[in-house]
Backbone as numpy.savetxt, mean C-alpha at the origin, in Angstrom:
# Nx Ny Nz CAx CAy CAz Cx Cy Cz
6.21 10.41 12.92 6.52 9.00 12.77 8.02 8.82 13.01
8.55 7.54 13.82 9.97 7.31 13.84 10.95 7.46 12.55
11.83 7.87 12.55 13.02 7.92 11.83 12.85 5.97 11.49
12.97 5.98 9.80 12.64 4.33 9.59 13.75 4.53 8.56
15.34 3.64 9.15 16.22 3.17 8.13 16.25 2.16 7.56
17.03 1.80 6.68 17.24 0.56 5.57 18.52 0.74 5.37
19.75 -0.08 5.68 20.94 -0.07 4.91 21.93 1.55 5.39
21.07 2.13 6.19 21.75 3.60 6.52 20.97 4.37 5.98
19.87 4.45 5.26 18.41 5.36 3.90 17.69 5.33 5.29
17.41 6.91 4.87 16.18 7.28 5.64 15.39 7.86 4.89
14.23 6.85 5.10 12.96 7.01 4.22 11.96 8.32 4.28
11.69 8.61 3.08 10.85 10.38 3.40 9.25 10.05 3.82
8.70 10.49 4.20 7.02 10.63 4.63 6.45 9.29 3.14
6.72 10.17 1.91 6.12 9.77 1.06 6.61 7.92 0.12
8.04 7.94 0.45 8.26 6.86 0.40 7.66 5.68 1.60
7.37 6.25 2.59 6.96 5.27 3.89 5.38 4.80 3.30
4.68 6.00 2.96 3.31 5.86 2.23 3.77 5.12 0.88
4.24 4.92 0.43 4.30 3.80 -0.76 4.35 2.51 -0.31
5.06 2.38 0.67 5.71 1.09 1.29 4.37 0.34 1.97
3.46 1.33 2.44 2.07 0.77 3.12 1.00 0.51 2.18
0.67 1.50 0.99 0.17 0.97 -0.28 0.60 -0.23 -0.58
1.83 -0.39 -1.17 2.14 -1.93 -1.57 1.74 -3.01 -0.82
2.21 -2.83 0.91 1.99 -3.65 1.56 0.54 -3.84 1.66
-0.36 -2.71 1.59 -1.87 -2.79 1.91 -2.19 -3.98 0.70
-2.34 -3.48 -0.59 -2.55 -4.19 -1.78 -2.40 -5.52 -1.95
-0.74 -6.16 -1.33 -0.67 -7.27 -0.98 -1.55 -8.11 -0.14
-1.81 -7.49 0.79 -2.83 -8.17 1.62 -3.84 -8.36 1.61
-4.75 -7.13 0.93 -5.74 -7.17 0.25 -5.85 -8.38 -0.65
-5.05 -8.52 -1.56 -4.88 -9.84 -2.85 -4.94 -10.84 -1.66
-4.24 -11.05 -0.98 -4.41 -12.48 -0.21 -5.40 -12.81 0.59
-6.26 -11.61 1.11 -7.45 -11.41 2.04 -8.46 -12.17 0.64
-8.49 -11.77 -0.28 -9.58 -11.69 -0.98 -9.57 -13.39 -1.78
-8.25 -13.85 -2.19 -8.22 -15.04 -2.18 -8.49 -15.94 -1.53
-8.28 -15.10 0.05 -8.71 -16.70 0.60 -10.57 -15.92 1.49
-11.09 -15.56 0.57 -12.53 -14.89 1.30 -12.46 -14.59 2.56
-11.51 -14.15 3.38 -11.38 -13.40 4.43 -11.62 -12.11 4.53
-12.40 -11.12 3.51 -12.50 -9.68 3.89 -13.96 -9.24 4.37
-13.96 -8.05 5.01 -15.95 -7.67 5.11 -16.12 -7.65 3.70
-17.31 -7.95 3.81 -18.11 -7.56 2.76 -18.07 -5.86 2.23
-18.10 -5.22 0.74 -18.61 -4.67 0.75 -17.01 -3.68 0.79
-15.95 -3.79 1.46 -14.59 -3.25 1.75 -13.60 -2.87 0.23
-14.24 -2.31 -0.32 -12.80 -1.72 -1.63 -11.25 -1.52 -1.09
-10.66 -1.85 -2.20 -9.38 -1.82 -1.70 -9.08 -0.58 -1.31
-9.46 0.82 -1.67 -9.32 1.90 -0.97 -9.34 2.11 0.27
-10.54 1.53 0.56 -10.87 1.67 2.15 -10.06 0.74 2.86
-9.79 -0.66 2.31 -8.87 -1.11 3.01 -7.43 -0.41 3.15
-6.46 -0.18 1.99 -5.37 0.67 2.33 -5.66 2.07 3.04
-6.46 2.66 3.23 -6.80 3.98 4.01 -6.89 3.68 5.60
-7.64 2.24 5.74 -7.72 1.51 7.27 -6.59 0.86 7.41
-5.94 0.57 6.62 -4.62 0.14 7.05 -3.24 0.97 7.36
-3.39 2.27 6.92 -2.34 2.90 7.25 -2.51 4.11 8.42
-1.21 4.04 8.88 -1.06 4.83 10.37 -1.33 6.05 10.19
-2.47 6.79 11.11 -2.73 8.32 10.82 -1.81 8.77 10.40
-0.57 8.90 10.90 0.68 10.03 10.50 1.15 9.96 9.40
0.37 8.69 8.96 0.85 9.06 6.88 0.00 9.46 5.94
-1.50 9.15 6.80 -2.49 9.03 6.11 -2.74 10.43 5.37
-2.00 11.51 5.59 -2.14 12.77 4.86 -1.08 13.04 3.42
-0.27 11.55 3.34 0.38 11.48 2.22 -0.02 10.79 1.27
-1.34 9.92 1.70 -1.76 9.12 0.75 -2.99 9.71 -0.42
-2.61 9.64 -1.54 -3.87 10.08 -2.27 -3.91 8.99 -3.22
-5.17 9.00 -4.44 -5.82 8.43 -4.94 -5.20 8.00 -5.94
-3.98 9.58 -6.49 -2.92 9.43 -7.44 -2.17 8.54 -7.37
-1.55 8.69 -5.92 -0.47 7.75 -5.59 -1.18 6.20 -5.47
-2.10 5.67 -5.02 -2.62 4.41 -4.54 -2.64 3.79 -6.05
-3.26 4.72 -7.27 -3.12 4.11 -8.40 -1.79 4.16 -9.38
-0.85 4.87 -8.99 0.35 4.76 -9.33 1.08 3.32 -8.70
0.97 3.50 -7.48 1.47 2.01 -6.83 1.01 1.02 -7.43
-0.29 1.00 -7.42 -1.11 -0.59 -8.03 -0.66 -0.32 -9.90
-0.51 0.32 -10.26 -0.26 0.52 -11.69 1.38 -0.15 -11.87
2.19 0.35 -10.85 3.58 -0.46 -10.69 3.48 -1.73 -10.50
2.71 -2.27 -9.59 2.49 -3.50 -9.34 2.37 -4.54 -10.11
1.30 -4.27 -10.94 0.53 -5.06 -11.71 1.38 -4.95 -12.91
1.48 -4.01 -13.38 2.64 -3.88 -14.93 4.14 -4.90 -14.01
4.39 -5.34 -13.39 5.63 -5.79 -12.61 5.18 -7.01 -12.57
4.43 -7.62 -12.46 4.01 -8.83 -12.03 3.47 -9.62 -13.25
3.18 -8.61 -14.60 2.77 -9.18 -15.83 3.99 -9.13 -16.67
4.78 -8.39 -16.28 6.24 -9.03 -16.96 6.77 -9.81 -16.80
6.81 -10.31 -15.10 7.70 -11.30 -14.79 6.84 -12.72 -15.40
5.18 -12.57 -15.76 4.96 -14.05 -16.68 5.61 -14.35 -17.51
């Protein structure tokens, strides 16, 4: 995968796979709000179809629920 900076940070394999979790999750939430998804599609399978083979060997089940576990504890504080 390309060299991906921020600010002069170059992001590791596993930070890039966080960044597509989050982003997957997000979309997922908005897919599902507005009834735009297949039928039948868990959010697993959606973040797994959403991310680029070359990360897809960084993503595990740990991490997908660590991310959504950040998420959600983040988003119930800021109520």
């Amino acid at each position: 995968m390309p060299e991906f900076k921020i600010m002069g940070v170059v992001f590791s394999e596993k930070e890039k796979a966080i960044c597509m979790i989050s982003n997957a999750i997000a979309a997922y939430s908005l897919y599902t709000e507005k009834g735009s998804l297949p039928d039948n599609i868990s959010l697993i399978d959606f973040i797994v179809k959403s991310t680029p083979n070359e990360l897809k060997s960084k993503i595990s089940i740990e991490l997908i629920d660590e991310v959504f576990e950040y998420i959600s504890k983040s988003r119930m504080d800021d109520s």
